[in-house]
NUTIRO-970411 format. One line per 3 residues: number of its first residue (from 1); their letters; for each residue x, y, z of N, C-alpha, C, O, CB. Coordinates in pm, whole numbers. Glycine has a CB too. Example, Ala and Ser with C-alpha at 12.3 -4.5 7.8 and 13.67 -1.06 7.14 Angstrom:
1> AS> 1319 -569 780 1230 -450 780 1320 -330 780 1424 -332 846 1131 -447 905  1285 -225 708 1367 -106 714 1290 3 787 1341 114 804 1408 -60 572
***
This chain:
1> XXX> 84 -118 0 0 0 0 88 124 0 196 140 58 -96 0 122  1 234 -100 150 332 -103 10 463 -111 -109 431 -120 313 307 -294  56 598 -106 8 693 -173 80 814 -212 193 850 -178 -85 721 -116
4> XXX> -7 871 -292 124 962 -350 90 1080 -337 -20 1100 -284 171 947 -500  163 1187 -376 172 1346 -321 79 1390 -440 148 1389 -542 353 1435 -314  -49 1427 -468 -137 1508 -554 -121 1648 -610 -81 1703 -712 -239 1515 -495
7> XXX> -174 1679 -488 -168 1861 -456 -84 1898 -339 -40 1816 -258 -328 1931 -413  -68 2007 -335 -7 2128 -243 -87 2246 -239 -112 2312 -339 131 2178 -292  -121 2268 -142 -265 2348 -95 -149 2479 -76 -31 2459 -47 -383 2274 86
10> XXX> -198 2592 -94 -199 2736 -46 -294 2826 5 -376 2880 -69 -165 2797 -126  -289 2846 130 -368 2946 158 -367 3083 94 -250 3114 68 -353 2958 272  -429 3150 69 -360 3297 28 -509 3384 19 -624 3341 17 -254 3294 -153
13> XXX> -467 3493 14 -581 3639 12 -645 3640 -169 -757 3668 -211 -458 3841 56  -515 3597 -245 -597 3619 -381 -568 3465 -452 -451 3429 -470 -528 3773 -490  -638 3410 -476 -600 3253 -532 -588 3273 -682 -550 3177 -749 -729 3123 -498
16> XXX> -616 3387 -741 -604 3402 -884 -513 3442 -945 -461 3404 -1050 -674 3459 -926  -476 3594 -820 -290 3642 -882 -206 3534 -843 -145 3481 -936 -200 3799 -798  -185 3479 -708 -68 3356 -677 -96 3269 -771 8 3247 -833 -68 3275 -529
19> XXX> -196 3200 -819 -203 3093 -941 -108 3152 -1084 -35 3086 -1158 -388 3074 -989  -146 3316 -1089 -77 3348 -1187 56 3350 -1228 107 3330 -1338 -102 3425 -1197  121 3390 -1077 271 3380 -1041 326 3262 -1059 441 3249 -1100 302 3411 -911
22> XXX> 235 3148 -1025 368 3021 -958 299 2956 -1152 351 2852 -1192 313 2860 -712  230 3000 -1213 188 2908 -1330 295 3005 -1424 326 2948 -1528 -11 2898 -1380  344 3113 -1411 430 3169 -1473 589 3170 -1460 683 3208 -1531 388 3263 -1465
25> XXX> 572 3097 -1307 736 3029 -1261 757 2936 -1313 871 2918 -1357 772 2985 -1127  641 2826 -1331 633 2678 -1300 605 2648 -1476 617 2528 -1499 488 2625 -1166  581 2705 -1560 552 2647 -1705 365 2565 -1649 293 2475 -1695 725 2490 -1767
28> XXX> 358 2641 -1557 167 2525 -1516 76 2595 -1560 100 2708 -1602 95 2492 -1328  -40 2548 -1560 -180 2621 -1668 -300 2591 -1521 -304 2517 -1423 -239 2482 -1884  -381 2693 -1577 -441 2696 -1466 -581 2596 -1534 -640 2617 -1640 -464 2867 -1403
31> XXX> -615 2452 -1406 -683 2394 -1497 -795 2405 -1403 -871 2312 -1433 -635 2259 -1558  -826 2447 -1341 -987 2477 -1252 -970 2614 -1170 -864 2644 -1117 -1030 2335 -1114  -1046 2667 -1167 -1093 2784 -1121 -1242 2863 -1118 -1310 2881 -1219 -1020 2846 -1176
34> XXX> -1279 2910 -976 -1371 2946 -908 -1335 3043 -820 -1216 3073 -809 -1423 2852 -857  -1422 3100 -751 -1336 3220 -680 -1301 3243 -570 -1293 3351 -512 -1374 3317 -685  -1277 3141 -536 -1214 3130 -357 -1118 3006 -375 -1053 2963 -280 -1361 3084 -205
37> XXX> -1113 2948 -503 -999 2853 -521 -964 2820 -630 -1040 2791 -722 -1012 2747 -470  -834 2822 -635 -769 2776 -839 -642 2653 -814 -554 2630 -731 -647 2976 -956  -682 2606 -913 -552 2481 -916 -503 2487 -1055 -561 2501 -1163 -606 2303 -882
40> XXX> -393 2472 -1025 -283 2509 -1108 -195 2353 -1122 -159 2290 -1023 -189 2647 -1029  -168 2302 -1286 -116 2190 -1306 6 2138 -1415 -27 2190 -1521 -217 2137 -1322  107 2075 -1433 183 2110 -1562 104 2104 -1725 145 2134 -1837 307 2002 -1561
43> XXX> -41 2044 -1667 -108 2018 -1838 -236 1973 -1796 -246 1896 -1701 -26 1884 -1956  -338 2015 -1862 -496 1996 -1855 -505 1863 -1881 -457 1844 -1993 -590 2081 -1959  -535 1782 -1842 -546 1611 -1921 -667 1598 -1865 -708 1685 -1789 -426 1462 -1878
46> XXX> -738 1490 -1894 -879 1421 -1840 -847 1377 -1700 -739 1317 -1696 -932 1280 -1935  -890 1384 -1616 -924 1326 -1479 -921 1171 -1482 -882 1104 -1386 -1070 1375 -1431  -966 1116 -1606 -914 982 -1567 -792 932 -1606 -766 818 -1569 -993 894 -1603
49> XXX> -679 1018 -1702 -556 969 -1774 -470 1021 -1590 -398 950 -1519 -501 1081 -1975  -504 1123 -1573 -437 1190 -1450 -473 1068 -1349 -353 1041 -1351 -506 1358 -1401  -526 971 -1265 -526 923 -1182 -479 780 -1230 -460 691 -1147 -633 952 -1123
52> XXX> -463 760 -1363 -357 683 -1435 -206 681 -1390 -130 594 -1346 -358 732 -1565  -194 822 -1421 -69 859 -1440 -18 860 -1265 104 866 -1254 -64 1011 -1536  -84 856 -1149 -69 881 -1037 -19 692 -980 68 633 -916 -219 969 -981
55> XXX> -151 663 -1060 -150 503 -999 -39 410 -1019 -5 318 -946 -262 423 -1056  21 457 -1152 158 395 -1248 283 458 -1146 362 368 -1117 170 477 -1452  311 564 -1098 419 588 -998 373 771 -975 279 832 -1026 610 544 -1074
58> XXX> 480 821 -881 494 998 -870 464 1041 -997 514 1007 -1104 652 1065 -831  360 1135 -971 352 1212 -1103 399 1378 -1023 451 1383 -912 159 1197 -1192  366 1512 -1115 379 1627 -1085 244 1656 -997 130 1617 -1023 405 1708 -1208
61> XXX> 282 1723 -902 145 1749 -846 79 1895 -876 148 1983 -927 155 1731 -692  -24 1911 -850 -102 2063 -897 -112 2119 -756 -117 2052 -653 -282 2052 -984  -116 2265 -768 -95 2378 -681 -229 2389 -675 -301 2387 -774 -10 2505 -725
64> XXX> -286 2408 -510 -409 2457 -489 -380 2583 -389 -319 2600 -284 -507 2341 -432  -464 2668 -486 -444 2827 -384 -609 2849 -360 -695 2868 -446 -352 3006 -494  -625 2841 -208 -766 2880 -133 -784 2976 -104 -708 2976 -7 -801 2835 -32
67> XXX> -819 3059 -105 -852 3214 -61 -891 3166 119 -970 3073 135 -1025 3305 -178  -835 3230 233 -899 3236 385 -881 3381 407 -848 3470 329 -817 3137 514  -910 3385 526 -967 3542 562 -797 3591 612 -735 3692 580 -1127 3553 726
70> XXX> -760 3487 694 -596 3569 763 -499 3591 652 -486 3550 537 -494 3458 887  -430 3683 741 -319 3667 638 -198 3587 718 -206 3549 834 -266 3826 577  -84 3570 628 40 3497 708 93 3573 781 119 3690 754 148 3443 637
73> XXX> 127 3494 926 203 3593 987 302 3530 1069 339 3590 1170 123 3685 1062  359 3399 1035 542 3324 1007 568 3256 901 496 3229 805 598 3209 1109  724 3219 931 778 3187 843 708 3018 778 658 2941 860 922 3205 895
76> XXX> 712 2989 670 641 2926 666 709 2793 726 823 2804 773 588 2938 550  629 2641 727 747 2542 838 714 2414 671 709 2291 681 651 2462 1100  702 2469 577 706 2378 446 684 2470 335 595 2555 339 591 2256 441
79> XXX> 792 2450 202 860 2551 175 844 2442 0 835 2319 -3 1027 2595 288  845 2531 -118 884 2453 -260 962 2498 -288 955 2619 -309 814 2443 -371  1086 2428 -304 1180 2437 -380 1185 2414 -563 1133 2330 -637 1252 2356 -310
82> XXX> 1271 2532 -588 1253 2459 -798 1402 2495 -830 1467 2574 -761 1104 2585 -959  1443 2441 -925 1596 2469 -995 1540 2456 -1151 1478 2372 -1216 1745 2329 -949  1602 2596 -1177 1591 2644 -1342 1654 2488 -1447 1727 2397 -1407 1731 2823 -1371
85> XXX> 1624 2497 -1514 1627 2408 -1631 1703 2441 -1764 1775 2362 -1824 1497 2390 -1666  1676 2570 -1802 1754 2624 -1905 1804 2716 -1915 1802 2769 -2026 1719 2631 -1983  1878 2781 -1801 1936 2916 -1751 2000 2891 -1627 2000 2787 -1561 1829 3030 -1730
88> XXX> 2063 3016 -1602 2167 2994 -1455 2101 3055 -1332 2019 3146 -1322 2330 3081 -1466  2162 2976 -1237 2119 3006 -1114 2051 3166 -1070 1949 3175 -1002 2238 2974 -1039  2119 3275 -1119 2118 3404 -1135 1998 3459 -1215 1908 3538 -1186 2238 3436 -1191
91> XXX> 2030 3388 -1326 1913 3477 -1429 1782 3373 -1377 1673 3424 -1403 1953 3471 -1655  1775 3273 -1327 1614 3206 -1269 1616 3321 -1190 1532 3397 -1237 1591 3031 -1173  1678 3379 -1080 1659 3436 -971 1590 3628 -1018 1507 3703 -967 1823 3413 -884
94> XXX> 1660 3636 -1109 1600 3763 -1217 1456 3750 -1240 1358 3822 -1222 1669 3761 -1377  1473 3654 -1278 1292 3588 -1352 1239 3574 -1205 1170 3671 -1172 1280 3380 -1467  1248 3512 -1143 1095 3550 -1051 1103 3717 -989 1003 3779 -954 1078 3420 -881
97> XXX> 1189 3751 -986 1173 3889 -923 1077 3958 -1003 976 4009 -955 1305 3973 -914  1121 3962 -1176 1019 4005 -1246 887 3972 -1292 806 4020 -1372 1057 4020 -1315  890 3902 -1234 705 3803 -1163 638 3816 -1057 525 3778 -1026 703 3653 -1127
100> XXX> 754 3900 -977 695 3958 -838 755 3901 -720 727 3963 -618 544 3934 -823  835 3794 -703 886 3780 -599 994 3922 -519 1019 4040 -545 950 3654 -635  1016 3863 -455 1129 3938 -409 1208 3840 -318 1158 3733 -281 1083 4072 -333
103> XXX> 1381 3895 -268 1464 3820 -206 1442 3794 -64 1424 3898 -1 1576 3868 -226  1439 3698 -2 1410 3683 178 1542 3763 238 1662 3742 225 1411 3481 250  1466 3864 311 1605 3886 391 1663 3821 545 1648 3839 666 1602 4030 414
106> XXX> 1746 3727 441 1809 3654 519 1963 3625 539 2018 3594 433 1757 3566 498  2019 3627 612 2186 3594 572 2212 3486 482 2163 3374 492 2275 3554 698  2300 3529 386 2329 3417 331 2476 3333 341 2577 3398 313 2300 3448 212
109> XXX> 2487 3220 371 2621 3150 416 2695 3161 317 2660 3195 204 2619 3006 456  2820 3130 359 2916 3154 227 2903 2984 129 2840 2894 184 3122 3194 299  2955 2962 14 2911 2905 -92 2731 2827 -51 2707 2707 -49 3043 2794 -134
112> XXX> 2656 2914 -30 2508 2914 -41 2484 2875 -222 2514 2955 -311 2439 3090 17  2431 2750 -245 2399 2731 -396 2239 2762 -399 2166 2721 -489 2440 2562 -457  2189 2852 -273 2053 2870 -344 2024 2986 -252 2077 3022 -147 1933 2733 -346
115> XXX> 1906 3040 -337 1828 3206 -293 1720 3155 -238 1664 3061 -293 1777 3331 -425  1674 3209 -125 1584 3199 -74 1475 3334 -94 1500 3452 -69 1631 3164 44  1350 3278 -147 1302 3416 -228 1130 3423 -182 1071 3317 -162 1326 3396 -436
118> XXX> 1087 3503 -173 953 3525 -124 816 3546 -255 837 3640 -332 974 3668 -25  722 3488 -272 640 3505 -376 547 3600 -356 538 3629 -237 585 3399 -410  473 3660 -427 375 3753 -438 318 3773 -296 307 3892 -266 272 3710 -539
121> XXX> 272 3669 -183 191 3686 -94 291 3660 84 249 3652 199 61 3575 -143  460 3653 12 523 3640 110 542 3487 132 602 3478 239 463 3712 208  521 3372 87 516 3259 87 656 3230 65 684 3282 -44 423 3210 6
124> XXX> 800 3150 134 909 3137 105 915 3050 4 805 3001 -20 975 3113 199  1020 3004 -80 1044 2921 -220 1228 2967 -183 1274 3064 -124 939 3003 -415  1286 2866 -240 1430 2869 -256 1423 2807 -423 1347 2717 -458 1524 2764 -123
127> XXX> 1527 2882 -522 1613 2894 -595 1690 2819 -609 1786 2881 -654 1654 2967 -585  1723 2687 -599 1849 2611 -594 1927 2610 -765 1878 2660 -867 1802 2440 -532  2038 2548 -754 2124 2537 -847 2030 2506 -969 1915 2461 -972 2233 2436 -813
130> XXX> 2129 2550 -1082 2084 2558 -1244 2060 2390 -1285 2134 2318 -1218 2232 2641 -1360  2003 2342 -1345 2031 2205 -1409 2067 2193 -1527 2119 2093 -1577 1936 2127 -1408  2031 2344 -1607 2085 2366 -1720 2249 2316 -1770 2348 2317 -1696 2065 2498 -1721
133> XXX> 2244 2276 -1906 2351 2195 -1953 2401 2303 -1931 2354 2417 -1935 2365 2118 -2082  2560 2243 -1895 2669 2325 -1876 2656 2386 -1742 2753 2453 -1706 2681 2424 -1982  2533 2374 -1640 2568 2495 -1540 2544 2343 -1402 2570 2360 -1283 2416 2689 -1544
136> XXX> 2493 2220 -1457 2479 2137 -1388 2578 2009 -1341 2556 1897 -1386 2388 2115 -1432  2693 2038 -1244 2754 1869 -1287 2751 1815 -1168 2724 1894 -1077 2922 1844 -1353  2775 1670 -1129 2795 1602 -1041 2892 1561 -945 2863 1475 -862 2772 1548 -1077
***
């Protein structure tokens, strides 16, 4: 008996701009939406190829952003991490700023291989290393 990771829930004040942000980080499309909640996924497929694709092993999971009344007020204690794919550590870190993140101010250790960066609603995310050819080795 096993189960697997689906979704990742977000609370947040606007579930439509954060869907917009992390589907504009993430290459994800927004495949349901209503107005107190949007889920966000790497590709629209049928509901039954998707619980296919779950049952066969890990698939990608979809982002659920809920609209609640509070807002955040710590750090969060579970966090998504992403590493760029076809660019360097630096210029990913460019790109979400110009999507709206901004940098956590936090100390950063010396050879730190990742940014720790805040999204539209203050939600933490780290930056880790490039995987991009040439910027990725073992």
């Amino acid at each position: 008996m096993t189960s697997r990771l689906t979704e990742i829930a977000f609370d947040c004040a606007d579930p439509a701009a954060l869907a917009e942000f992390w589907c504009a980080a993430l290459g994800y499309v927004v495949v349901d939406a209503e107005e107190q909640v949007v889920e966000i996924a790497p590709s629209k497929i049928p509901d039954a190829e998707l619980v296919e694709a779950f049952r066969r092993g890990p698939a990608d999971p979809s982002l659920i952003f809920i609209q609640v009344p509070e807002g955040k007020t710590a750090k969060n204690r579970l966090h998504l991490d992403i590493s760029p794919v076809d660019c360097t550590h630096a210029e990913e870190v460019a790109r979400m700023e110009s999507l709206g993140a901004r940098r956590a101010d936090l100390p950063r250790a010396e050879n730190q291989s990742w940014t720790v960066m805040l999204d539209p609603e203050g939600n933490e995310f780290c930056v880790l290393r490039s995987l991009a050819p040439g910027e990725f080795h073992l």
